[in-house]
N, C-alpha and C positions, 0 to 999 in steps of 0.2 A: 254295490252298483258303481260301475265308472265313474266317470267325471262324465256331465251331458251337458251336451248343447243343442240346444233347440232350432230349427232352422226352417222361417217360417216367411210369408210372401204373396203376393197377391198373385190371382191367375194371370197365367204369361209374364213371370217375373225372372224363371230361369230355375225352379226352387231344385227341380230335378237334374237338373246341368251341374248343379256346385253341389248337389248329394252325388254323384255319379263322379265325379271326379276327388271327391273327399273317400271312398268307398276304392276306387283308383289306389290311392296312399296308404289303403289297409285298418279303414275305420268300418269299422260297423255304424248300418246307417239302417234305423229305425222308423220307416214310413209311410205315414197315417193311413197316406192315398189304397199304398198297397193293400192296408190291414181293412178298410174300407171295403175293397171288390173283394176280398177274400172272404169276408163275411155274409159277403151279397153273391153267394156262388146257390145252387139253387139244392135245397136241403138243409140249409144252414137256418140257426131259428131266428135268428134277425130278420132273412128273407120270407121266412112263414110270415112271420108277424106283419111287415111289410104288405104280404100280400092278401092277409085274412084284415089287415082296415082301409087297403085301395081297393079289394077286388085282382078281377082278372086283368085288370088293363095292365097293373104292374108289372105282367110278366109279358116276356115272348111267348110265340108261340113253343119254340124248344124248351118254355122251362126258365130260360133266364132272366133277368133280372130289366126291364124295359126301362135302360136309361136317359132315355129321351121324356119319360113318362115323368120319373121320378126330378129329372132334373128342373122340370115344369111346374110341378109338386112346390120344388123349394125355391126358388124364381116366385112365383105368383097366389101362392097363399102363405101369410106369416103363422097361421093355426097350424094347416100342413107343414111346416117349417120348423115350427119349434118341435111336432110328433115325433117328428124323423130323426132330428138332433138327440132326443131324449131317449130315443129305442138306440141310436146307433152311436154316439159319442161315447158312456162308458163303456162299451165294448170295446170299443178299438182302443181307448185310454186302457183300459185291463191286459189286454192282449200285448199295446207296447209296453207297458210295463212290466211284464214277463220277459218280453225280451230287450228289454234294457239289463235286467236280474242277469239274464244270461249272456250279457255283452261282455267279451275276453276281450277288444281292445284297448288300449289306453287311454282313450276317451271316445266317448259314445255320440252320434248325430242321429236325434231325434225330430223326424221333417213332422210339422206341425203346421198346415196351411191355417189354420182356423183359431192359431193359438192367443191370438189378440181376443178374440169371441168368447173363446171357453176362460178366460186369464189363467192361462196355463201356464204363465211366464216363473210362476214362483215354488215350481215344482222342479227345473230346472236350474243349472249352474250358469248358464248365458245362454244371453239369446243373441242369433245371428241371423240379420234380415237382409233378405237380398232385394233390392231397391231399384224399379224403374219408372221413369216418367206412366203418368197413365195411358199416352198416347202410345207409347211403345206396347206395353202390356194388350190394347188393342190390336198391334199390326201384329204381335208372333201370334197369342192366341187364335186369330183367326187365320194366319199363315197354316194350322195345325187341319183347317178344312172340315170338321165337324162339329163346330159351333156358330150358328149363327151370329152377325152382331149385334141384334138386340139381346141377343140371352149371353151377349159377353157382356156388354154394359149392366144388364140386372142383373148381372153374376158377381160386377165389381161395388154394384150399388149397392146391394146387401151383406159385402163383406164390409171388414173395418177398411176403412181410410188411411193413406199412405201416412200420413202424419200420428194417427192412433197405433202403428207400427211404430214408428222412429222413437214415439215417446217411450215404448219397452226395449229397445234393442239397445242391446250394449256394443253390438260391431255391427255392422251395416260396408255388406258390399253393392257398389254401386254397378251392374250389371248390363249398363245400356254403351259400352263399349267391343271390343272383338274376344274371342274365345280366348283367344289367347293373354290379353290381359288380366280376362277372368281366371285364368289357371295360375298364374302369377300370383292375384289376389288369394286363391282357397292357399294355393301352398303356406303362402306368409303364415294366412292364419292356423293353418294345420300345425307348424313350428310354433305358434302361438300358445296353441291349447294344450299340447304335450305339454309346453312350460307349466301351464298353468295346473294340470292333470297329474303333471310329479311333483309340484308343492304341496297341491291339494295329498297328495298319498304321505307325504313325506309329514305331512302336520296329522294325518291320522295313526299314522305309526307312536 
């Protein structure tokens, strides 16, 4: 397996901006969100299971996956909450770990939103948090136009805390400046992790 770094952030923090742009530079970029809906496509046995202990509400009517339903689900019951976690976190941990197995770049970016939650941090080689005020985190997520603000603020109330981040991250970009600062910062540390990704090979040899 590569060298991985984990890269992880609260909602509306930017987590898919600095994965997109590190993916840009020729990293394989392993993420959760995706491995998430992919699971929740409708056939899939996550989504069975999902929908034989909610019922029919879970779904639309085409079949798919009603995630306004579900997002309500983990928002406002912590029993529903912890269900949901426990049917669909090893899966997607199994799923990226196969393709971490099959990662051919020089180091690996593993996006991990929930990685403070699961203490996922020590299955990884660093962890890289991308950091903004909460007020910020507020204005893009709802710039995005399909979340309401109370289910942004329960969204941010039941995840970990900006400071329960900082205490696991060994690099922390700071994200509440312009794009182009931000591409400045991934580079840096992109030249960063190679360093640290050819020692690491170089003391396995």
């Amino acid at each position: 397996m590569s060298y991985t770094v984990a890269l992880t952030g609260g909602i509306g923090s930017g987590k898919s901006t600095v994965a997109h742009i590190f993916s840009n530079l020729g990293i394989n970029v392993i993420d959760s969100d995706i491995i998430a809906r992919q699971v929740l496509t409708p056939g899939q046995p996550d989504l069975l299971a999902l929908h034989a202990y909610f019922g029919n509400d879970i779904l639309m009517k085409n079949g798919f996956l009603n995630r306004i339903f579900l997002r309500d689900k983990i928002c406002n019951s912590s029993n529903d909450r912890e269900w949901i976690n426990n049917l669909l976190h090893p899966t997607i941990r199994r799923i990226a770990y196969q393709q971490l197995l099959h990662s051919r770049s020089m180091w690996s970016l593993w996006v991990v939103p929930l990685l403070v939650e699961n203490s996922l941090q020590n299955y990884v080689d660093r962890v890289l948090l991308v950091d903004v005020d909460p007020i910020i985190q507020l204005d893009r997520t709802m710039m995005r136009g399909n979340i309401q603000p109370e289910h942004i603020e329960k969204i941010m109330s039941i995840q970990a805390d900006r400071f329960a981040r900082i205490s696991v991250a060994d690099d922390i970009i700071d994200n509440s400046g312009s794009l182009d600062t931000l591409k400045t910062k991934v580079l840096a540390l992109h030249k960063y992790y190679l360093s640290l990704a050819e020692s690491r090979n170089k003391y396995l040899l």
